[in-house]
Structure formats: C-alpha cells, structure tokens
C-alpha positions in Angstrom: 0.0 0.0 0.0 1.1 3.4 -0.8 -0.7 6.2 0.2 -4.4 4.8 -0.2 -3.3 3.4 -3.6 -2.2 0.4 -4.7 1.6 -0.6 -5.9 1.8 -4.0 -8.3 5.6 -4.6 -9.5 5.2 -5.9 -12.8 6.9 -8.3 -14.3 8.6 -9.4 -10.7 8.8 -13.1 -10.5 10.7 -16.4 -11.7 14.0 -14.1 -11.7 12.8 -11.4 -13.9 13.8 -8.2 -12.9 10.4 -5.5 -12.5 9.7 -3.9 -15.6 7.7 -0.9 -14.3 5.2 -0.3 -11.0 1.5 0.3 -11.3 -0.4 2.5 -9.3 -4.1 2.4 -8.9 -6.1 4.6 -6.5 -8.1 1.8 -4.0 -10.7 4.9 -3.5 -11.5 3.1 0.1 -14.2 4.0 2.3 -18.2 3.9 2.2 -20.0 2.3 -1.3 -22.8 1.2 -2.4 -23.2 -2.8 -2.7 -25.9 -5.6 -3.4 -25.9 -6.1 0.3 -26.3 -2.4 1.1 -23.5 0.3 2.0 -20.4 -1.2 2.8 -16.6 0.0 3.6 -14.4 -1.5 1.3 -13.0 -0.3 -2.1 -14.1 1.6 -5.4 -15.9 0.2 -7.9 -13.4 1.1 -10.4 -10.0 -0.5 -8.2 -12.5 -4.1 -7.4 -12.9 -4.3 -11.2 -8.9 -4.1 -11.9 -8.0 -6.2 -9.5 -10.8 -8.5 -10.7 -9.3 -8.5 -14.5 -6.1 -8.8 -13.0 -6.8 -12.0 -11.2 -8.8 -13.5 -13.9 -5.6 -12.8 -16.2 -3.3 -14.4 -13.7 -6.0 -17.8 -13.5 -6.3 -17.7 -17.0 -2.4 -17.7 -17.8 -2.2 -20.4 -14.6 -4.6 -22.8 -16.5 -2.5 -22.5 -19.8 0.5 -23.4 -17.8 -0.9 -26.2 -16.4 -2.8 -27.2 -19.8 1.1 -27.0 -21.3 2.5 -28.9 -18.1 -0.4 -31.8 -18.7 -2.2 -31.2 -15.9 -5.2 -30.5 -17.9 -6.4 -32.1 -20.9 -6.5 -29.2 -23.9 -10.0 -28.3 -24.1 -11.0 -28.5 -27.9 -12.3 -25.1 -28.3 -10.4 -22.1 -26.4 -8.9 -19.8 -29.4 -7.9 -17.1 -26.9 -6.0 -19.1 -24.4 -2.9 -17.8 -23.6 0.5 -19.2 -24.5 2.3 -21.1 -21.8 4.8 -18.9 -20.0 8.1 -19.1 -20.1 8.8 -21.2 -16.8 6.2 -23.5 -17.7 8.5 -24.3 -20.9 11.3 -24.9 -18.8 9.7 -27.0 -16.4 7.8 -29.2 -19.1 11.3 -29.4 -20.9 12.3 -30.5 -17.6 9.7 -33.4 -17.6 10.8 -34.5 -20.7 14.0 -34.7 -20.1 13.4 -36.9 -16.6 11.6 -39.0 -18.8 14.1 -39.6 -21.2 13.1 -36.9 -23.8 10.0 -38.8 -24.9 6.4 -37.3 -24.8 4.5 -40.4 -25.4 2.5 -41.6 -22.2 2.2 -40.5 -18.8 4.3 -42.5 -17.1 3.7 -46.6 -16.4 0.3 -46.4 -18.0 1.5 -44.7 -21.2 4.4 -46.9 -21.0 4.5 -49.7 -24.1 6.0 -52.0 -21.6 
C-alpha cells in the first residue's frame, strides 16, 4: 500500500527483474453494494483487480494445460500461451523421462 493506492511490481517473478510499477487509487471508504452500503473499495479498483486475477487464473490454466495437468480443451482460441517457466519445467519433464512425450508415465508406457 502506498498512500491509499495500490503498488503492483510488474513483471517481478521467476528471476525477472520488474519492468515498471502500477499505481491504482483503492478509493477506500463507504460504497454502495448488493448487500447495502459497505466500507471497502471503489468500484473502479475491485474491477482491476478482478481482470487482474482472472488474467493471472487464466495464464495459470494455460501453464498447467502445457504442463499436462489439464487435458487441452478442444475449443479455447484465446488461451494464452504457456509462459516461459512452464516451458522450462515441461522441458524438464521431458527430459526426466528420457526426452519422450509419449505416455504419462507406467500407464502410457508400451511395456
């Protein structure tokens, strides 16, 4: 928190250096809700952070999609591509497994 305003480091993580901060106003205090007046914050802060979180789940679930945790759904034009450390760690796997990427393991095994 910085002054009533939120700070997001961007691009911090998996040894990347921050590219840049973001600052959004929280506009805390006394709003109107479904459930009647409530302190918390502005309409305008809950929607970034929503779209912000929805683009973190949605890159998530392309990582894991790429990292065979999830079967890749049939129709999904506007998934993300996996990110960088998820290509490292499924090059990992691969490797582990003797570069192959037939099977999952004994099942997929052909012996």
């Amino acid at each position: 928190m910085f002054g009533g305003a939120l700070v997001i480091r961007a691009g911090v993580g998996s040894g990347a250096k921050p590219t840049g901060l973001i600052l959004f106003l929280l506009d805390h205090g006394f709003h109107e809700t479904d459930q009647g007046t409530r302190y918390t914050i502005g309409l305008l802060a809950r929607t970034e952070i929503t779209d912000r979180l929805r683009q973190l789940n949605r890159q998530a679930y392309a990582d894991e999609v790429h990292l065979g945790l999830h079967e890749k759904p049939a129709k999904h034009p506007d998934m993300p591509k996996p990110s960088a450390d998820a290509i490292r760690k499924r090059k990992e796997q691969l490797a582990a497994r003797g570069g192959s990427d037939f099977g999952e393991g004994a099942e997929g095994a052909l012996f």
